[in-house]
Residue frames relative to the residue before (quaternion, step in Angstrom):
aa qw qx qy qz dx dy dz
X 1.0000 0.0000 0.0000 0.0000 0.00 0.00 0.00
X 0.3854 0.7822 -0.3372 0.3549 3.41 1.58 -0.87
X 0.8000 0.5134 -0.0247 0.3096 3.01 0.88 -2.10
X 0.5898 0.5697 -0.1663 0.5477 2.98 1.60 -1.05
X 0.5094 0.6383 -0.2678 0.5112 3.62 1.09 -0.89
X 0.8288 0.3249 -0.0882 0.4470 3.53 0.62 -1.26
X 0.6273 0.4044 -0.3885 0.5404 3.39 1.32 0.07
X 0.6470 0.3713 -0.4601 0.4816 3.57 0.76 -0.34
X 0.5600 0.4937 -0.5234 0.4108 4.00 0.91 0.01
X 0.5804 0.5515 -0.3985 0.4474 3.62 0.90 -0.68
X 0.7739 0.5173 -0.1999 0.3059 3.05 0.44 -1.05
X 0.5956 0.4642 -0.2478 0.6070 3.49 1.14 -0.87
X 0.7262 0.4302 -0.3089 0.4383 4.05 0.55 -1.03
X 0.4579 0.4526 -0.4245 0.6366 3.93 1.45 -0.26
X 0.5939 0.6451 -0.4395 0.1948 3.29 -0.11 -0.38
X 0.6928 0.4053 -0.0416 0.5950 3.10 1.07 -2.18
X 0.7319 0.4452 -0.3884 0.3395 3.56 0.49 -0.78
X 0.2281 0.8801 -0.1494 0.3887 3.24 2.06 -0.58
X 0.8551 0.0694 0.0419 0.5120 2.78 0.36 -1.78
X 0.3281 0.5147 -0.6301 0.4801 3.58 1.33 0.47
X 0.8921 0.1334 -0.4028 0.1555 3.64 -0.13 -0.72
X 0.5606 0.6642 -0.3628 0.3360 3.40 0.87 0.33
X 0.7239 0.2324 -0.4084 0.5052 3.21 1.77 0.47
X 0.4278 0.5114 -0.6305 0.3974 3.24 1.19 1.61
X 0.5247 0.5989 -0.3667 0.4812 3.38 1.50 -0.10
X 0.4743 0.7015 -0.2226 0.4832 3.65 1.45 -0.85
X 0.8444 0.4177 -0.0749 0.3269 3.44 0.56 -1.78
X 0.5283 0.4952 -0.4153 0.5507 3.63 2.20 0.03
X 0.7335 0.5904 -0.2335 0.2426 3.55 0.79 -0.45
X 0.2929 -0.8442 0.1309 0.4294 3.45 0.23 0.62
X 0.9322 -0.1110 0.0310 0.3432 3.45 -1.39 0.05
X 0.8376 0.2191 -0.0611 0.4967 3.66 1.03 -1.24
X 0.5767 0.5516 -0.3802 0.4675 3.09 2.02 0.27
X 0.7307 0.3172 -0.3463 0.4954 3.32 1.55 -0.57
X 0.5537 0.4466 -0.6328 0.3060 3.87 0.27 0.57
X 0.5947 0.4034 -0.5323 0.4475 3.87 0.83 0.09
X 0.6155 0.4126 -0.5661 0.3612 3.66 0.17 -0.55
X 0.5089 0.6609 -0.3754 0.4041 3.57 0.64 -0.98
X 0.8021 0.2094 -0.1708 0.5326 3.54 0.05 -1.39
X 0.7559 0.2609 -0.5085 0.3193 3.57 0.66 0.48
X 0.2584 0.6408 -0.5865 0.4226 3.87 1.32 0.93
X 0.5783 0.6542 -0.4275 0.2341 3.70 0.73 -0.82
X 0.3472 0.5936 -0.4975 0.5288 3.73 1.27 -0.35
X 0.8688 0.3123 -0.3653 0.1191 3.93 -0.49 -1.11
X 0.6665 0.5746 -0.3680 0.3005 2.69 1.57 0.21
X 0.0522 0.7937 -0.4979 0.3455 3.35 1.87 0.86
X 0.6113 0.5094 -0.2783 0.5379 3.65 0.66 -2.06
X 0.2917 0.9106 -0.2312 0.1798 3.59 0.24 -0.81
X 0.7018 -0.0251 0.3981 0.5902 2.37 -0.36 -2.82
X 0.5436 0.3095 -0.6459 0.4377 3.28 0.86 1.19
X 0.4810 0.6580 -0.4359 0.3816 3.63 0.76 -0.33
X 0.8068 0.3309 -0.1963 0.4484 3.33 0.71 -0.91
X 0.5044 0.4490 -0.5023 0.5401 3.90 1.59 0.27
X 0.5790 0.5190 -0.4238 0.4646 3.93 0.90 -0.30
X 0.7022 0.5564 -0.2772 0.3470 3.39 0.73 -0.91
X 0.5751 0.4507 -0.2242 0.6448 3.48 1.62 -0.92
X 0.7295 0.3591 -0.4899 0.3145 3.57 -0.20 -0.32
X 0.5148 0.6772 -0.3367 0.4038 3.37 1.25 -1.71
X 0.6426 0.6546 -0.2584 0.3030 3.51 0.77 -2.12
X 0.7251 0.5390 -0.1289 0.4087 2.98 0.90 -1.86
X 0.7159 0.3355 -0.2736 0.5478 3.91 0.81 -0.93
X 0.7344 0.2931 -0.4774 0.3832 3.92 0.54 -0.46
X 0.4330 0.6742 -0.4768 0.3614 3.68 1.04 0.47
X 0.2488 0.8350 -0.4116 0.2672 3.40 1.47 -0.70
X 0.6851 0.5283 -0.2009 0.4595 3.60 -0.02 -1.28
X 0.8875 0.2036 -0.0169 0.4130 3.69 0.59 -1.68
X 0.5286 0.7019 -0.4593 0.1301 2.90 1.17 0.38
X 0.3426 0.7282 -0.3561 0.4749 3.72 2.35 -0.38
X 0.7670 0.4153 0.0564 0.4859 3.81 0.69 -1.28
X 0.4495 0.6952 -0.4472 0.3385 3.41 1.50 -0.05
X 0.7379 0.4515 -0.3616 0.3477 3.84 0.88 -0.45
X 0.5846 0.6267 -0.3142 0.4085 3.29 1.61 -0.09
X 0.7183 0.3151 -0.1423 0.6037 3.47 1.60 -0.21
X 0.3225 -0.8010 0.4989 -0.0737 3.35 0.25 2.15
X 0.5180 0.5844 -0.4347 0.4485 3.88 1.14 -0.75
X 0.6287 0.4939 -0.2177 0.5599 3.91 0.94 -1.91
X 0.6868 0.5972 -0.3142 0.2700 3.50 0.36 -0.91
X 0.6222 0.6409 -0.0736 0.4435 3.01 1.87 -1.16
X 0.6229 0.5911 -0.1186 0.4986 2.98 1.22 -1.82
X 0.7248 0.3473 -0.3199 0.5017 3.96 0.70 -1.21
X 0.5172 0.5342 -0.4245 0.5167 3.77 0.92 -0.19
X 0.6976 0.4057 -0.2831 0.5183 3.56 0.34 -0.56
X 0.4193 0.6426 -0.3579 0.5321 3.87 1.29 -0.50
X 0.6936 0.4534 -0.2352 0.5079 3.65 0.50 -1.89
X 0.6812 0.5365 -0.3628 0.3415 3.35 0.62 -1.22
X 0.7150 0.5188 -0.1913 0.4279 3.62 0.84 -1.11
X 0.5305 0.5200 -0.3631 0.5624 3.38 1.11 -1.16
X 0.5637 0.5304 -0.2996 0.5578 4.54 0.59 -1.21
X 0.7793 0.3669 -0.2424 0.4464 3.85 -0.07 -0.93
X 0.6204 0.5320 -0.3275 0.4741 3.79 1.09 -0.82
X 0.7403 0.3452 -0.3499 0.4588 3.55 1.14 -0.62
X 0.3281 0.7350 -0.5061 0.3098 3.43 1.29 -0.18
X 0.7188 0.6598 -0.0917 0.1987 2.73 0.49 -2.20
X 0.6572 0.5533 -0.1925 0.4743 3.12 1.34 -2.09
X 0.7895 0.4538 -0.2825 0.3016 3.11 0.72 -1.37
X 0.5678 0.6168 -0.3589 0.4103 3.60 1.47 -0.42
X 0.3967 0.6085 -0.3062 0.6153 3.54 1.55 -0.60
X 0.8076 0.3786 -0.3474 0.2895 3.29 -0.22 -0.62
X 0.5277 0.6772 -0.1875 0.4773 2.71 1.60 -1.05
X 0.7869 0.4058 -0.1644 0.4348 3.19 -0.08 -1.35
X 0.6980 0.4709 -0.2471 0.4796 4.10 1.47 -0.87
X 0.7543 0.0896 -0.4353 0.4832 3.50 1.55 0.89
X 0.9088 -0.2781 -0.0695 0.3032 2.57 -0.01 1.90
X 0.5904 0.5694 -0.3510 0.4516 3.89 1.55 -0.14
X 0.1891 0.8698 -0.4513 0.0627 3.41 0.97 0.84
X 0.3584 0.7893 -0.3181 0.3839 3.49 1.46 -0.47
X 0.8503 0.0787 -0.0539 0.5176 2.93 0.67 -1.61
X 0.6285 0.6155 -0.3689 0.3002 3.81 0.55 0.42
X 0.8008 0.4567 -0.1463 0.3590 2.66 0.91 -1.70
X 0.5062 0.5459 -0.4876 0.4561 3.84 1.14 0.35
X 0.4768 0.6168 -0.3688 0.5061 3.97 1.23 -0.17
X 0.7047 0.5648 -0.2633 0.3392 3.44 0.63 -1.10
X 0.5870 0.5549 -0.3954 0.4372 3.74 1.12 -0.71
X 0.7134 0.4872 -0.2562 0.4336 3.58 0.89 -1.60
X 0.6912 0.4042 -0.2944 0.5218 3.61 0.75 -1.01
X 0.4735 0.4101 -0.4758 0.6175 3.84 0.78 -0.13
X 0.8390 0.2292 -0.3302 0.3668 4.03 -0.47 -0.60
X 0.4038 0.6267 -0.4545 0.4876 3.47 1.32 0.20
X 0.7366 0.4558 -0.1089 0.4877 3.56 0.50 -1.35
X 0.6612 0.3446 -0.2931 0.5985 3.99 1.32 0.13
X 0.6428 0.3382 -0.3778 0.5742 3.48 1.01 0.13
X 0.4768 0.4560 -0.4712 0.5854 3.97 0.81 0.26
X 0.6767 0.3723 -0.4210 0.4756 4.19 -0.13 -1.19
X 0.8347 0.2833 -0.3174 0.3497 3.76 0.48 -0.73
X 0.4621 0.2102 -0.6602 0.5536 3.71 0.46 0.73
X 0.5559 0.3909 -0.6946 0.2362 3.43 -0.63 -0.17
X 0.6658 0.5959 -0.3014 0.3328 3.10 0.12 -1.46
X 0.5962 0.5379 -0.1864 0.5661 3.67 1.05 -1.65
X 0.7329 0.4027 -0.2738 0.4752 3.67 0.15 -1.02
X 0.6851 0.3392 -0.3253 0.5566 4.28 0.98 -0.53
X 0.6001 0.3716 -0.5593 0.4346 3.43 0.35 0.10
X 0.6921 0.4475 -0.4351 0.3626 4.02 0.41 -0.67
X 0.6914 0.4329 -0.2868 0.5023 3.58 0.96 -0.46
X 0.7967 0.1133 -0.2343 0.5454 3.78 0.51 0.19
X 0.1711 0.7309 -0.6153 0.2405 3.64 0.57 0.78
């Protein structure tokens, strides 16, 4: 499960970092060439939101052990709140995609960068917060 845990972390963190560089790759190109590349990067974030249904299930069974003891460790306590927080921002995200792929790009698709860097500073305290609690 260990293993699984770490590919859906790979997977979700490629994801965001992903798309940091494809909209610096996005930002040389001009205006109507980079909202299609843009709206056709939206596929990677498929990889994404399966990373992050691997990440929750895995999450959920190697938690097993702590969940009896889960109120005594506020660090973990933190980290699954930040989980919620990401799991909330991932649908943000989708739903701006959706938005923006029929045709309301105008208004969405400036929202996406911030909620995309919102959602890569959550995966890394998570990430930052599970290494200090299970080192």
């Amino acid at each position: 499960m260990l293993i699984i845990h770490f590919i859906g972390l790979a997977m979700g963190l490629g994801t965001s970092i992903g798309f940091i560089f494809l909209g610096a790759a996005a930002s040389k190109m001009e205006k109507a060439d980079q909202q299609k590349f843009m709206v056709n990067s939206f596929a990677l974030s498929n990889m994404g939101k399966t990373g992050l249904v691997l990440l929750v299930l895995s999450g959920g069974y190697l938690m097993t052990p702590y969940w009896s003891s889960l109120t005594s460790m506020p660090l973990l306590m933190i980290k699954l709140g930040l989980v919620l927080l990401l799991i909330v921002l991932i649908i943000i995200l989708t739903s701006l995609m959706s938005k923006v792929k029929k045709g309301e790009a105008e208004k969405y698709a400036p929202k996406i960068p911030m909620v995309g860097r919102i959602s890569l500073l959550t995966v890394l305290a998570i990430v930052i917060l599970a290494v200090y609690n299970f080192h």
